[in-house]
PABATI-841214 format. One record per residue (C-alpha): residue in three letters; residue number from 1; x, y, z. Coordinates in Angstrom, 2 decimals, padded with zeros to 5 digits, m for minus. Layout:
<rs>
{aa = Ala&i = NUM&u = X&v = Y&w = Z}
...
</rs>
This chain:
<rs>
{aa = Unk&i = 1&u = 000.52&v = 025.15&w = 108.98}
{aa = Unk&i = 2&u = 000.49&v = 024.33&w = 105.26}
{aa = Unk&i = 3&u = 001.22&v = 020.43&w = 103.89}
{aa = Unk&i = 4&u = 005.09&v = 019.32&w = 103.75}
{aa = Unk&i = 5&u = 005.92&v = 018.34&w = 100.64}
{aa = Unk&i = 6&u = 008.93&v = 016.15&w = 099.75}
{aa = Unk&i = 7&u = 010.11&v = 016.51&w = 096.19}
{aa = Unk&i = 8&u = 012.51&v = 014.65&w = 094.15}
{aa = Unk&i = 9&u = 014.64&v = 015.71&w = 091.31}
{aa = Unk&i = 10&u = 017.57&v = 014.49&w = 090.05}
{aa = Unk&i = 11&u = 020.58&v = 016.82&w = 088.39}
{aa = Unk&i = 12&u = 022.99&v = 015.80&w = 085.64}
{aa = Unk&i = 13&u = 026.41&v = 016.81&w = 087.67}
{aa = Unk&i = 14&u = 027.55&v = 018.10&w = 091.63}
{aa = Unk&i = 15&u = 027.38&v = 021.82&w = 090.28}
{aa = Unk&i = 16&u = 024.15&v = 021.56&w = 088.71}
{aa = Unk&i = 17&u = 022.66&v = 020.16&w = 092.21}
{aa = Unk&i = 18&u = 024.34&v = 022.81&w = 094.06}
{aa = Unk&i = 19&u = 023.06&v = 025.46&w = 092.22}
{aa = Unk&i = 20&u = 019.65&v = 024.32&w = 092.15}
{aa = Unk&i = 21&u = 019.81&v = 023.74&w = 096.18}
{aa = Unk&i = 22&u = 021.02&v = 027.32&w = 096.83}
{aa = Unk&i = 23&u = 018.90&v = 029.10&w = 094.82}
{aa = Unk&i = 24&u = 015.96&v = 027.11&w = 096.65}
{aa = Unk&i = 25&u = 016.80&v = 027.64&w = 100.16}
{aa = Unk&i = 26&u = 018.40&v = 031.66&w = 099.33}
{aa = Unk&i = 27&u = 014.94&v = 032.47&w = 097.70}
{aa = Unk&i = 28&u = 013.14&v = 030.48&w = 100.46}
{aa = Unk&i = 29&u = 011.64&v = 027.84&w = 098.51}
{aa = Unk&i = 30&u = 012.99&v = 025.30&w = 100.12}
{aa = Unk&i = 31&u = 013.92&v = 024.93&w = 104.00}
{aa = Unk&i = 32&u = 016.39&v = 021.91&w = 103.04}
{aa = Unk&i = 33&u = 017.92&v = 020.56&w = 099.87}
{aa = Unk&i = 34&u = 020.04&v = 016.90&w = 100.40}
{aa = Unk&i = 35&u = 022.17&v = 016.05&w = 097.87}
{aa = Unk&i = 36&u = 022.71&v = 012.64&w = 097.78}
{aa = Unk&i = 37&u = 025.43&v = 010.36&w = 096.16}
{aa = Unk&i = 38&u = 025.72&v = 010.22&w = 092.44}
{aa = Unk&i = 39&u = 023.91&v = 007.25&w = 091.11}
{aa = Unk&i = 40&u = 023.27&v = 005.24&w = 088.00}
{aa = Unk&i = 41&u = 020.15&v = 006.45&w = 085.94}
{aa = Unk&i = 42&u = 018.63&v = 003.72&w = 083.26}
{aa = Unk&i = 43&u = 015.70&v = 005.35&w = 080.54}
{aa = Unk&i = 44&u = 014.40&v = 005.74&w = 077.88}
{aa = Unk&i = 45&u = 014.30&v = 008.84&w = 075.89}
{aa = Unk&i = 46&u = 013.49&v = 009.80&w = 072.59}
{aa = Unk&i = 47&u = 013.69&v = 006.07&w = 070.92}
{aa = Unk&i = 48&u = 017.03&v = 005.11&w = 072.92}
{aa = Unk&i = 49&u = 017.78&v = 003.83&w = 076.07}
{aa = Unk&i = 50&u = 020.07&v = 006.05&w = 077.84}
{aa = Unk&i = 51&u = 022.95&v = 005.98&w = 081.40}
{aa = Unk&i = 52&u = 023.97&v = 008.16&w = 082.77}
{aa = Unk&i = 53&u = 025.50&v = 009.59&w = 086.52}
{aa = Unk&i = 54&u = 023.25&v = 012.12&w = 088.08}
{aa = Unk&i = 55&u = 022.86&v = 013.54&w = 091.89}
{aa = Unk&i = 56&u = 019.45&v = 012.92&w = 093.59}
{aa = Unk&i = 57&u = 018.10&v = 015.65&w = 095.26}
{aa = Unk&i = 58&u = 015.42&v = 015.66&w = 098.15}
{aa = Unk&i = 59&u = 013.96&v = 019.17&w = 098.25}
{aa = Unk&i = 60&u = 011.78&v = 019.82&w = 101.15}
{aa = Unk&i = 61&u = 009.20&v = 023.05&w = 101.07}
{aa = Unk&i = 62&u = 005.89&v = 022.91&w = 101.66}
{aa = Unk&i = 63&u = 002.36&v = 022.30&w = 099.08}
{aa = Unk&i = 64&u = 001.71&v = 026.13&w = 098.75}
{aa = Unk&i = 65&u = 005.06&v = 026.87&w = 097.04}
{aa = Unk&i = 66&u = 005.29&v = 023.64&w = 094.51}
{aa = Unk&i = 67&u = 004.20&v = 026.07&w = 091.75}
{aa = Unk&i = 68&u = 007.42&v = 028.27&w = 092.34}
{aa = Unk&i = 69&u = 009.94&v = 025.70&w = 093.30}
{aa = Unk&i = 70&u = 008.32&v = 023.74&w = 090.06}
{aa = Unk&i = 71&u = 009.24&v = 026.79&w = 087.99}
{aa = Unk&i = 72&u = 012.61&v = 027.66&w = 089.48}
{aa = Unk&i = 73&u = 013.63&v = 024.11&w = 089.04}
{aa = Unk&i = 74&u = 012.90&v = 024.30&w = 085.34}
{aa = Unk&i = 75&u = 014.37&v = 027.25&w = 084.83}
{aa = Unk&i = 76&u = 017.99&v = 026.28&w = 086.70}
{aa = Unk&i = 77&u = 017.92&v = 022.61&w = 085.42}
{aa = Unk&i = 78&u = 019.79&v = 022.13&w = 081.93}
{aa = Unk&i = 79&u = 017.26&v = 019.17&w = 080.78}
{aa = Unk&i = 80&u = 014.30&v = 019.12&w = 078.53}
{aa = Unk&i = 81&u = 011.97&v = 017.42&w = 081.00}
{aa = Unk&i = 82&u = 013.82&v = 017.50&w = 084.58}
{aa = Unk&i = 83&u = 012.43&v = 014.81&w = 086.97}
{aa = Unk&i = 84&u = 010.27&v = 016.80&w = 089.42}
{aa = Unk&i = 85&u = 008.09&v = 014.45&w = 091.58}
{aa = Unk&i = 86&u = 005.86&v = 015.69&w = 094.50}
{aa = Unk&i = 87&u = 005.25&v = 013.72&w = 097.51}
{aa = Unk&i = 88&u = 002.92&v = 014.83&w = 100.28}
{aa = Unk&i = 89&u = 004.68&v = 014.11&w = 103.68}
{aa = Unk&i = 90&u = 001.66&v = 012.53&w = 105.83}
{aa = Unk&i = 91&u = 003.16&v = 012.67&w = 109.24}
{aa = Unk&i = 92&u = 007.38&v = 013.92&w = 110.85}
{aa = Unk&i = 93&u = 008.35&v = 015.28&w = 113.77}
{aa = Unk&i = 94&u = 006.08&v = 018.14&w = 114.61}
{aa = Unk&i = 95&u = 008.98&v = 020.47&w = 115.42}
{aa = Unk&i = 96&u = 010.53&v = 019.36&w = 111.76}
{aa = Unk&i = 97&u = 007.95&v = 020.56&w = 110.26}
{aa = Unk&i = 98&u = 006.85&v = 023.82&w = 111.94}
{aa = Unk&i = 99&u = 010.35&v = 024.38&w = 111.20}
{aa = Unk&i = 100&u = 010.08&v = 023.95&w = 107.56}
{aa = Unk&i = 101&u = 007.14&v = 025.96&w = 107.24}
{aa = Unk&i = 102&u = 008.77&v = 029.09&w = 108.95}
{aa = Unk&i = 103&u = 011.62&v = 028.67&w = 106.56}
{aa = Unk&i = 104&u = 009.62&v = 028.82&w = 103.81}
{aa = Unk&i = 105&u = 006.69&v = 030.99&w = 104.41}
{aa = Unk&i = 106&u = 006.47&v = 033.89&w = 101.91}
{aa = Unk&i = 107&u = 008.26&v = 037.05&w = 103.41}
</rs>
């Protein structure tokens, strides 16, 4: 079994999410994409400090595919510099997670 790997993005808009989300789990990148509720974004970019409403997502896949879901990400998200953050899941529900391995292993 390879490492879990919990990564966060965030999407400017419902559609946006969606599309991102399908595309992961159809192409097997992902076992499970949650969208979550719209929230409130605060930051700074280029000089100004921006808000705006964008949809969390919590993609779940596993370390040996980061590279692709990285690049699929950037390549479906409409931003500059998309918020892509990797987390290493250290311990779930061993059934969870031999789960999410099978779903994503490479064909």
């Amino acid at each position: 079994m390879t490492a879990p790997l919990l990564i966060l993005c965030n999407a400017p808009d419902q559609a946006c999410a969606q599309r991102i989300a399908a595309h992961l789990v159809e192409h097997r990148l992902a076992a499970c994409v949650n969208l979550l509720a719209p929230c409130q974004s605060v930051y700074r970019w280029q000089g100004a400090i921006e808000q705006t409403t964008e949809v969390p997502m919590l993609i779940k896949t596993q370390a040996a595919r980061y590279a692709e879901v990285e690049a699929a990400v950037r390549g479906l998200h409409p931003y500059d510099v998309p918020e892509i953050i990797a987390i290493p899941i250290g311990a779930g529900l061993p059934a969870y997670l031999d789960w999410l391995n099978t779903e994503t292993d490479t064909p």
